[in-house]
N, C-alpha and C positions, 0 to 999 in steps of 0.2 A: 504494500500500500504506500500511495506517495505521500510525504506528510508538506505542510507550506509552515515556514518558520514563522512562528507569530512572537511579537515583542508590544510588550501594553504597558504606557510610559503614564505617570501622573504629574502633577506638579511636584509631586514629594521625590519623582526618582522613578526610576523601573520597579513597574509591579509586580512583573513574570515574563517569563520566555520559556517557551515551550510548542511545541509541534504540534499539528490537526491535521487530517486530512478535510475537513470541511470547517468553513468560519460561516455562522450564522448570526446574521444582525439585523437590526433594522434602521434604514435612513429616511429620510428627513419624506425620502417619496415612497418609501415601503419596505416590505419583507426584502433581503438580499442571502446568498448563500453565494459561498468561494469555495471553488474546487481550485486544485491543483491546475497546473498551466492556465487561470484564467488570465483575461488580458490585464493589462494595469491600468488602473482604477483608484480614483479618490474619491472616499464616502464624507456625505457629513450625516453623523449619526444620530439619533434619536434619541431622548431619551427612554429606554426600552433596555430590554436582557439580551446578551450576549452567548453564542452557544458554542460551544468547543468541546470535541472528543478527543479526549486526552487520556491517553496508558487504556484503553479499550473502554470508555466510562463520559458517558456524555454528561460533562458539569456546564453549570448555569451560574451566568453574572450579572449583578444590576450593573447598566451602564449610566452612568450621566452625559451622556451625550459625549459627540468629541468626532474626531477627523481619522479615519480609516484608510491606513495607503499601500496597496497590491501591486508588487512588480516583482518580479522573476522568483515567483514563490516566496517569496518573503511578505510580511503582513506586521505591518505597524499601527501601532492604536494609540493615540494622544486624546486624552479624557482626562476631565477634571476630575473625576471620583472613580472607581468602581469595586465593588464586592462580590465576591465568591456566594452563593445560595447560603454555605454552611457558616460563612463569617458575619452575615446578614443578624442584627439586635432583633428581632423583631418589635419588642417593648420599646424600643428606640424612636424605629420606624411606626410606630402607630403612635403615638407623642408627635413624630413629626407631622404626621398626618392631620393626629386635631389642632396643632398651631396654625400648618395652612389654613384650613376651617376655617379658624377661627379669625385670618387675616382676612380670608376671602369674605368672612359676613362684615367686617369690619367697612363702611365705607370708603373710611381715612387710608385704606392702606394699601401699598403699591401692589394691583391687582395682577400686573405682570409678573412680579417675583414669588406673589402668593401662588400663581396656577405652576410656576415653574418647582417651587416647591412641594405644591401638592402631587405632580407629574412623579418627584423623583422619590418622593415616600409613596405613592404606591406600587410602582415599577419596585422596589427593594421589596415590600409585603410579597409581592406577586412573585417576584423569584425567589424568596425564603422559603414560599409551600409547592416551589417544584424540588424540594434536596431529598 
């Protein structure tokens, strides 16, 4: 099996590096899936879960959004945040959840940052109960 070398960078530093035969994501216009020899490609990603089979075991990540870039089987990810399914608070994540809420019933409050808030505590909920 061909694997495509994936590297997922944050602002803290390298997250991981590690091999897939398939990278599943989603951008900004939809579902996407990377095989091996695809063409190269730059994503902008969504905030959405991230899918990689890795050591024969398809593990799931919340992504926060971020730039995805495919070329000669190589696969790099620059993302402001992301977690593994099993590193996922979930008690965390649902706090964050009723903050946005509670920005979102708020008038006064930046409705933009509230939806993108609430976007990325539930995308982390939702990939917590795929582990």
């Amino acid at each position: 099996m061909k694997l495509i070398d994936v590297r997922i960078i944050t602002p803290k530093g390298l997250y991981k590096e590690t091999k897939s035969p398939i990278i599943n994501c989603v951008s900004k216009e939809g579902e996407r899936g990377i095989l091996y020899d695809h063409m190269p490609i730059v994503i902008s990603l969504a905030i959405a879960k991230l899918a990689l089979d890795e050591d024969n075991k398809r593990n799931y990540y919340a992504l926060a959004g971020g730039i995805l870039h495919f070329k000669d089987n190589k696969c790099t990810i620059i993302t402001p945040a992301i977690e593994k399914a099993d590193e996922i608070d979930i008690e965390r994540a649902n706090k964050a959840l009723d903050r946005a809420n509670k920005h979102l019933a708020n008038p006064n409050s930046d409705v933009v940052r509230a939806k993108s808030a609430l976007s990325r505590a539930l995308n982390r909920i939702n990939v917590a109960n795929l582990k």
